[in-house]
C-alpha positions as CSV (number, residue, x, y, z in Angstrom):
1,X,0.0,0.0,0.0
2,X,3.0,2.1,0.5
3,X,3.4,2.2,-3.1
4,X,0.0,3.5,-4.0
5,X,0.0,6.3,-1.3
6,X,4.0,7.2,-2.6
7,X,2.7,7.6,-5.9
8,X,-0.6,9.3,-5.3
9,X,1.6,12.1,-3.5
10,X,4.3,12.4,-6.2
11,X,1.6,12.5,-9.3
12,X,0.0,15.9,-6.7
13,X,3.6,17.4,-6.2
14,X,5.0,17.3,-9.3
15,X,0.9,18.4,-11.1
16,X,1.4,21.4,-8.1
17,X,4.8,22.2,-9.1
18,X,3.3,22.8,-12.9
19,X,-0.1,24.5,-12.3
20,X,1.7,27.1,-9.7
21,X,5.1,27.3,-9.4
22,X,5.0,30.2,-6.7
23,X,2.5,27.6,-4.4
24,X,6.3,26.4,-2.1
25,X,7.2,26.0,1.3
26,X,10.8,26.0,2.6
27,X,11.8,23.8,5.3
28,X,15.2,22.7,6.3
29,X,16.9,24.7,4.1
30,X,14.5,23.5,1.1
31,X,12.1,24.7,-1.0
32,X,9.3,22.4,-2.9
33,X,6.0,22.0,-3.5
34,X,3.5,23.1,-0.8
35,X,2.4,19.9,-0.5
36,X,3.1,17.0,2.7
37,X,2.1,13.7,4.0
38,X,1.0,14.6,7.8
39,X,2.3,10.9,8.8
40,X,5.6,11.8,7.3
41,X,5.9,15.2,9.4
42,X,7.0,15.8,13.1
43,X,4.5,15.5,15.7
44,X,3.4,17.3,17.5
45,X,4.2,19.6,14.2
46,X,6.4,22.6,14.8
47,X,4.6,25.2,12.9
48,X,1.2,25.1,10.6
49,X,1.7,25.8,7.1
50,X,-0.9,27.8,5.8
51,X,-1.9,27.7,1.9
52,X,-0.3,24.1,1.6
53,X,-2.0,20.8,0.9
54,X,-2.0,18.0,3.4
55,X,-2.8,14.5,3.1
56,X,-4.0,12.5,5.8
57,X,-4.7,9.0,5.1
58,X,-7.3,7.2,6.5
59,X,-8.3,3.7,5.7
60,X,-8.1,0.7,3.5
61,X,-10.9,-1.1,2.1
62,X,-11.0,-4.1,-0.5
63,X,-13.4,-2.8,-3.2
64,X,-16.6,-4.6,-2.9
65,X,-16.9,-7.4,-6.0
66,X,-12.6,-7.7,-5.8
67,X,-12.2,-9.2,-1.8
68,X,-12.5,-12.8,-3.4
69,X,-10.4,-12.3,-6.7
70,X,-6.5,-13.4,-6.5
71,X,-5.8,-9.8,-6.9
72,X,-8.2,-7.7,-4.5
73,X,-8.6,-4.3,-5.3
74,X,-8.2,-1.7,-2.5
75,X,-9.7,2.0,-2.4
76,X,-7.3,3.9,-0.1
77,X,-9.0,6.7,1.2
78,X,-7.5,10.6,1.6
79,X,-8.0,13.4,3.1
80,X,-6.6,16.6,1.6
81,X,-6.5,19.0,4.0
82,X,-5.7,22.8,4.0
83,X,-5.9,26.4,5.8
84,X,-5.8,30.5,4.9
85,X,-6.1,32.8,6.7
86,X,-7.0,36.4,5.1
87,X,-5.5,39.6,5.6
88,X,-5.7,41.3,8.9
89,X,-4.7,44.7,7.5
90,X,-7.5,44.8,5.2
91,X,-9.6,48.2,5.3
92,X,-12.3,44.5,6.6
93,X,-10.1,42.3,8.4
94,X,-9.8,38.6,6.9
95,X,-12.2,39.6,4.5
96,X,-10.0,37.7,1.6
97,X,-10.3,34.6,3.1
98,X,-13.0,33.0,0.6
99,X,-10.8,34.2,-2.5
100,X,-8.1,32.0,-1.2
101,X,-9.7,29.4,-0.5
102,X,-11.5,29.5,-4.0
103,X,-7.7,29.5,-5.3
104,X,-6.4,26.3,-3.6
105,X,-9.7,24.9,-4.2
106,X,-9.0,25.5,-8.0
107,X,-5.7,24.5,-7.6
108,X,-6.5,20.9,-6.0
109,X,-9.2,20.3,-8.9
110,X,-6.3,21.0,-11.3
111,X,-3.7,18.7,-9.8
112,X,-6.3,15.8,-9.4
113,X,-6.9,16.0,-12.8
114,X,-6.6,13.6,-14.7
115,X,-8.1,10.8,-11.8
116,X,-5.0,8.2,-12.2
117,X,-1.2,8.1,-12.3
118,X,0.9,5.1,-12.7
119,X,1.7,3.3,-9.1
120,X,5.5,3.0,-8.8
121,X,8.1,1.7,-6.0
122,X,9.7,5.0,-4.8
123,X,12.1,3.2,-1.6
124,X,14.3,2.3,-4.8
125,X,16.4,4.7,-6.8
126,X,15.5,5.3,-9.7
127,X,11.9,4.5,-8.4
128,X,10.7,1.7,-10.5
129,X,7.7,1.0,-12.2
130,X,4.9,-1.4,-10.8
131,X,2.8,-2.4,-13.9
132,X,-0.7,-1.0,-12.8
133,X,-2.2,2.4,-11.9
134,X,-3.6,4.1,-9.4
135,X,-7.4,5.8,-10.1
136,X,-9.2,8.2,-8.1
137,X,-12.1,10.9,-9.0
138,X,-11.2,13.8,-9.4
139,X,-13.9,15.8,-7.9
140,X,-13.5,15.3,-4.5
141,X,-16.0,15.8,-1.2
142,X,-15.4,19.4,0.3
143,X,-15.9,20.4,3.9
144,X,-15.5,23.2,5.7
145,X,-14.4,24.5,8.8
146,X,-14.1,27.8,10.9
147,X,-11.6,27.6,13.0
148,X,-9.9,30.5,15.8
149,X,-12.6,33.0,15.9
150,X,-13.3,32.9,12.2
151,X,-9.1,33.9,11.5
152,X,-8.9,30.7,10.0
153,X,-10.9,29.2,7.4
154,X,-9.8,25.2,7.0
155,X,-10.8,22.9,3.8
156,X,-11.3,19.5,4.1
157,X,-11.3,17.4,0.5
158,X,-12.2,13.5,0.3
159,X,-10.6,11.4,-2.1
160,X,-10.6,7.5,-3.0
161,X,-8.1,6.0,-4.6
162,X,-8.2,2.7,-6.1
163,X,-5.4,0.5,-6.7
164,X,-4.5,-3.6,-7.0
165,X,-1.8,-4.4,-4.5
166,X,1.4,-5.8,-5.2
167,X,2.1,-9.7,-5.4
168,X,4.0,-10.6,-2.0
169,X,6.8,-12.3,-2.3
170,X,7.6,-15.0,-0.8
């Protein structure tokens, strides 16, 4: 499953790194794509990175019709995560919140677009091809939330992706 949830975040990173190049982070001396895995960050995290995409991913289930097959299909299920927070020196305080949320909303519709990216194994170097793809849709379930006073407005985006899983050696 590793594999499918490498690849998933790759495809987003390098689609965000095309669609707006300006849309970084730095950390560590490095700047890339404002997009992270949360499980692959510190916790408790030292800082929240506004206008930046995280995915949080949540369970596993075999694709109804597939849990009986030699080769069960699996629908990995994300959740795409992110928070602005406007302008307090605005003649209206944090009144530009909803035009930049309406930007990374746009912005996450772009880079899920097309729904499927080929699944690869990215602990090797050069990462090396897996023979299937992954395949999500690309209009995900929004949500949101009002956090700190109404400061902070925090998306919420659901997103299944489908994928066979590897053969296990043995």
């Amino acid at each position: 499953m590793q594999a499918a949830k490498d690849s998933f975040f790759r495809a987003l990173q390098s689609r965000l790194a095309a669609v707006n190049p300006n849309r970084t982070l730095s950390a560590n001396g490095v700047t890339r794509p404002a997009i992270v895995v949360a499980e692959n960050q510190p916790f408790p995290p030292p800082r929240l990175w506004f206008n930046t995409f995280y995915i949080h991913w949540l369970a596993a289930p075999v694709v109804r019709g597939f849990s009986r097959t030699q080769t069960p299909r699996y629908e990995q299920i994300a959740q795409i995560e992110y928070f602005v927070t406007g302008n307090p020196g605005r003649e209206q305080p944090f009144a530009d919140r909803g035009r930049l949320l309406a930007e990374l909303d746009q912005e996450l519709l772009a880079i899920l677009f097309p729904g499927f990216t080929e699944k690869r194994d990215y602990s090797r170097t050069p990462s090396q091809a897996l023979g299937s793809f992954l395949h999500w849709r690309w209009t995900p379930n929004f949500r949101t939330v009002i956090e700190q006073e109404g400061s902070v407005l925090r998306r919420i985006a659901t997103v299944h992706i489908s994928f066979y899983l590897e053969p296990i050696a043995q």
